[in-house]
MIRODO-34770 format. One line per field, with one value per residue: y negated, z, x of N, C-alpha, C, O, CB in turn; residue in three letters; residue number from 1. Coordinates in steps of 0.05 Angstrom, whole numbers. Atoms other than C-alpha are relative to their C-alpha. Glycine has a CB too. Example, Ala and Ser with C-alpha at 12.3 -4.5 7.8 and 13.67 -1.06 7.14 Angstrom:
MIRODO-34770
n_py	[24:24]
n_pz	[0:-1]
n_px	[18:-16]
ca_py	[90:21]
ca_pz	[156:143]
ca_px	[246:273]
c_py	[-24:-22]
c_pz	[0:14]
c_px	[18:-15]
o_py	[-24:-44]
o_pz	[13:18]
o_px	[39:-5]
cb_py	[-1:-9]
cb_pz	[25:-29]
cb_px	[-20:9]
resn	[ALA:SER]
resi	[1:2]
***
This chain:
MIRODO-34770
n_py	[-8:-33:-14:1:-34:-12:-23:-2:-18:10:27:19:17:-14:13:26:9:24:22:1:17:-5:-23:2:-25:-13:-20:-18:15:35:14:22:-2:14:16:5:4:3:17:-18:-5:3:-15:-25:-23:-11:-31:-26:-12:-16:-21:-22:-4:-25:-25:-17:-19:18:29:-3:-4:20:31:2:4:11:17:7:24:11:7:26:-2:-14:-3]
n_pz	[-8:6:-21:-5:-4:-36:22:-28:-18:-31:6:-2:24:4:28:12:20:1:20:7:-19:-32:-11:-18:-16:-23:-21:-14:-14:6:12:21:30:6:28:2:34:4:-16:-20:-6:20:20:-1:-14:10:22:-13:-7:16:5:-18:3:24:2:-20:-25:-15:-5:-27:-11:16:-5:-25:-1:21:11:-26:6:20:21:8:-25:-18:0]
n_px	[-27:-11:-13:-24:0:-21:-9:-12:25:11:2:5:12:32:14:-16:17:-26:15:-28:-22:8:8:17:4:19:-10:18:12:-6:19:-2:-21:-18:-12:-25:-3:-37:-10:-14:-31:-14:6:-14:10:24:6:-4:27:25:-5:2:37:3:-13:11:-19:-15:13:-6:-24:-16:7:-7:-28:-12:16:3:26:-12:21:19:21:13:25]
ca_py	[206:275:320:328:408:423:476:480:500:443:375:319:290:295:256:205:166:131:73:46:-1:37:95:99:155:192:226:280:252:180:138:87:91:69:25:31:-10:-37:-93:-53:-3:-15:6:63:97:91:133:179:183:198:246:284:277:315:366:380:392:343:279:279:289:240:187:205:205:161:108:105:47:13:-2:-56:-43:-13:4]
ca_pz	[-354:-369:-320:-298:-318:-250:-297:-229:-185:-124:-156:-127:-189:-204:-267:-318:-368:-418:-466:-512:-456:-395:-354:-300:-244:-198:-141:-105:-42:-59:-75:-118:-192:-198:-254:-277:-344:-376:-341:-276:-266:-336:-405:-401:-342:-365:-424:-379:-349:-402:-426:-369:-362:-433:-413:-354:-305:-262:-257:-185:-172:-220:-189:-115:-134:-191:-193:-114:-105:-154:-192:-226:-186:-150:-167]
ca_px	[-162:-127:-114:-42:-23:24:58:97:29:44:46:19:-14:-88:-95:-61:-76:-23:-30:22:60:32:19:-35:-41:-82:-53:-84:-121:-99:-164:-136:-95:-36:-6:58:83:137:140:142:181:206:202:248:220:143:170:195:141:90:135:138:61:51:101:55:117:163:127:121:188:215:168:184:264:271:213:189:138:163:98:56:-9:-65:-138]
c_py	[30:19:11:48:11:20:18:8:-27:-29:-17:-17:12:-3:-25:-10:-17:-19:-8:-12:10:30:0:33:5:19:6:-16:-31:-10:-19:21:-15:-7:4:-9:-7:-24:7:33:-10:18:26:29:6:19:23:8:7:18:21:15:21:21:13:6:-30:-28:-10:-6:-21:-30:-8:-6:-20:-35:-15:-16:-27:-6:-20:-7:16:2:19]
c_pz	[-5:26:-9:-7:19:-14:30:26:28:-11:17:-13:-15:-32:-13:-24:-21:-20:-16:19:39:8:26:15:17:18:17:30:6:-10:-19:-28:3:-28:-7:-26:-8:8:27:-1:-29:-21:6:21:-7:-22:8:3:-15:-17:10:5:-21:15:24:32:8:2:27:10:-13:18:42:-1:-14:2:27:-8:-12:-23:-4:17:4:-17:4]
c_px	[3:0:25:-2:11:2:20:-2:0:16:-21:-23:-18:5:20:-10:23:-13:29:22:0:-3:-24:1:-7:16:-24:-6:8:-40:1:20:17:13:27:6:18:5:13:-4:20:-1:12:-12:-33:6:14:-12:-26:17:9:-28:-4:15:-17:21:19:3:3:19:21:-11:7:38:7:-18:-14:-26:4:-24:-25:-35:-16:-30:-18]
o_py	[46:5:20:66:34:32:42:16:-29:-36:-4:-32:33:15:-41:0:-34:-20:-1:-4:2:48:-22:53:-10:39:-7:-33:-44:6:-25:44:-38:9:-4:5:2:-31:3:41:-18:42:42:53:29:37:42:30:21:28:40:39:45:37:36:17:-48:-42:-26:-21:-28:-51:-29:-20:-30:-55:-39:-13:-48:-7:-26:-28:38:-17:15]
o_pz	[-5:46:-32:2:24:-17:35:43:44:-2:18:-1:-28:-49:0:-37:-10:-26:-8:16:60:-9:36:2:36:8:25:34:27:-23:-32:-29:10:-46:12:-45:1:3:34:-8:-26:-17:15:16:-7:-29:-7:-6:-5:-34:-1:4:-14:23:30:54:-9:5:31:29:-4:22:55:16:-6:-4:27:-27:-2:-46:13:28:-4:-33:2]
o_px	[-16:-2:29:-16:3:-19:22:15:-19:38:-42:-39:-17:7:33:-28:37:-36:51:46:11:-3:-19:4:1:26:-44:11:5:-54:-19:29:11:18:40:-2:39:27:36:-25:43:-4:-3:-13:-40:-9:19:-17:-44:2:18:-35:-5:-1:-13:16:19:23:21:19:43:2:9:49:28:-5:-19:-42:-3:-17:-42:-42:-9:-30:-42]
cb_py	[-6:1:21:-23:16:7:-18:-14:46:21:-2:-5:-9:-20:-16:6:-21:13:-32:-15:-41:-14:10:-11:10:17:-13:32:13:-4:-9:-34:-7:9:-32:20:-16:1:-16:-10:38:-2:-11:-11:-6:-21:-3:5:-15:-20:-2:-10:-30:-7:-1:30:37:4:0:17:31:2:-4:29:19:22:16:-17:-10:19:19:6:-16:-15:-5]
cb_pz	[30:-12:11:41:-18:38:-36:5:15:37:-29:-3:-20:16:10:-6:15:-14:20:-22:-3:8:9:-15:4:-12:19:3:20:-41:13:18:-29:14:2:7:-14:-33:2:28:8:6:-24:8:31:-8:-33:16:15:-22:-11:25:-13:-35:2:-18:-16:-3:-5:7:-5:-39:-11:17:-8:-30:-21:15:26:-8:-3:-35:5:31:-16]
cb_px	[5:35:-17:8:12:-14:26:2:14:16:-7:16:19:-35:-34:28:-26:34:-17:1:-12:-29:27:-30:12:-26:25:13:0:33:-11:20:-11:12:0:15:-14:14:-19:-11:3:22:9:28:6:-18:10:8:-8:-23:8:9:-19:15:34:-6:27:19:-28:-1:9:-8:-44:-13:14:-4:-21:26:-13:25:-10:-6:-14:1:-4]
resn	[UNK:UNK:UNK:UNK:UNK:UNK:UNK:UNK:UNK:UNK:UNK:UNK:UNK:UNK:UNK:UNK:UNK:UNK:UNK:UNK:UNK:UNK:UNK:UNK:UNK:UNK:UNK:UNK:UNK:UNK:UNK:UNK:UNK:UNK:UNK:UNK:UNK:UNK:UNK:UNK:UNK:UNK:UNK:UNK:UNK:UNK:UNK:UNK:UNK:UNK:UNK:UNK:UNK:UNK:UNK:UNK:UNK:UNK:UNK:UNK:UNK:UNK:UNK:UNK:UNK:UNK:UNK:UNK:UNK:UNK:UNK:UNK:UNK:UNK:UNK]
resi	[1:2:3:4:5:6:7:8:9:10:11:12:13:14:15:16:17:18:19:20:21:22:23:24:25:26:27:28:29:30:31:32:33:34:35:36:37:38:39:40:41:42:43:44:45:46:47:48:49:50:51:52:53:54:55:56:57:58:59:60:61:62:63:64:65:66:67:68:69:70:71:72:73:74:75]
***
């Protein structure tokens, strides 16, 4: 997994990982990864979301306003 850049300084988000249909993510004192793909939440927002990821900045904020717990699963 990558580490998340917090271009921002108080993100949330340790680590991510993408794939062509998916996104995966580590939140800071979370123990598990979370899944997200295009099945759930849906294509459109996983490619939000890994192109927020690259940009390093407003991931977090997209997934607490936009995306919620809204995702495929847990590990």
């Amino acid at each position: 997994m990558k580490t998340y850049k917090n271009l921002s300084g108080d993100s949330g988000i340790a680590t991510y990982e993408t794939g062509r249909t998916f996104i995966k993510i580590k939140f800071k004192g979370e123990s598990g990864i979370y899944i997200y793909d295009y099945d759930v939440p849906g294509r459109q927002m996983v490619e939000e979301m890994k192109a927020l990821a690259l940009k390093g900045q407003g991931l977090s904020t997209y997934i607490l306003e936009e995306v919620g717990n809204n995702y495929s699963g847990k590990k």
